[in-house]
N, C-alpha and C positions, 0 to 999 in steps of 0.2 A: 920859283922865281917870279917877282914881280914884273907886270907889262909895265914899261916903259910907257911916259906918257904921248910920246910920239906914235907910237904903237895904236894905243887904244884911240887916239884922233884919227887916224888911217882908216881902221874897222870900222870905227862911229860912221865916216863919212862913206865907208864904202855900202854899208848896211844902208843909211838913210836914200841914197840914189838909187841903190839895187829894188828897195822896196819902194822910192815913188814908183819906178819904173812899172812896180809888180810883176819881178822877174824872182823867180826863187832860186837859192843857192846853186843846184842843181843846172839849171839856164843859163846862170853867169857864169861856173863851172864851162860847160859846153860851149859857151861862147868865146872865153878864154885860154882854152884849152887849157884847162886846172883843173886838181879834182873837185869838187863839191865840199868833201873834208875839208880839203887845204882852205876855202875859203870862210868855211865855218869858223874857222881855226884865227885866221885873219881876222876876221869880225871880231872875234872873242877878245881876240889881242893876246893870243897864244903864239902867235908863228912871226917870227922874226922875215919882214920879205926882202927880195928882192928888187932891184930897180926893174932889172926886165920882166919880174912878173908886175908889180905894178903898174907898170904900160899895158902889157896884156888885158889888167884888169879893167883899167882906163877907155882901151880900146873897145873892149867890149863893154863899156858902159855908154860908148861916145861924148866920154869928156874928157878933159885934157886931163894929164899927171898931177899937173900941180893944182886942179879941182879938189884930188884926189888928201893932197899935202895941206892945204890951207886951212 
């Protein structure tokens, strides 16, 4: 199945913040209480999410949702 392009704008933006930060998969995982996988997975534009994990992930990025969506 092809990623949606909603999808892969989600990952792109979650990948470019996580790595200004120079937090690895792993860290943002732990900080969002998600696995590490699951976020690899997001990034990819494999994994179809959720609203509340994308808060989650937000949160643990300290930027809003719709940072996240834009």
């Amino acid at each position: 199945m092809k990623a949606s392009p909603a999808r892969r704008k989600l990952g792109e933006a979650i990948r470019k913040i996580r790595t200004k930060q120079k937090i690895s998969q792993e860290e943002l995982g732990f900080r969002a209480k998600l696995h590490r996988t699951y976020i690899g997975a997001i990034e990819r534009a494999e994994q179809n999410v959720s609203i509340d994990n994308i808060h989650k992930i937000a949160k643990a990025l300290k930027v809003s949702p719709g940072d996240l969506l834009n």
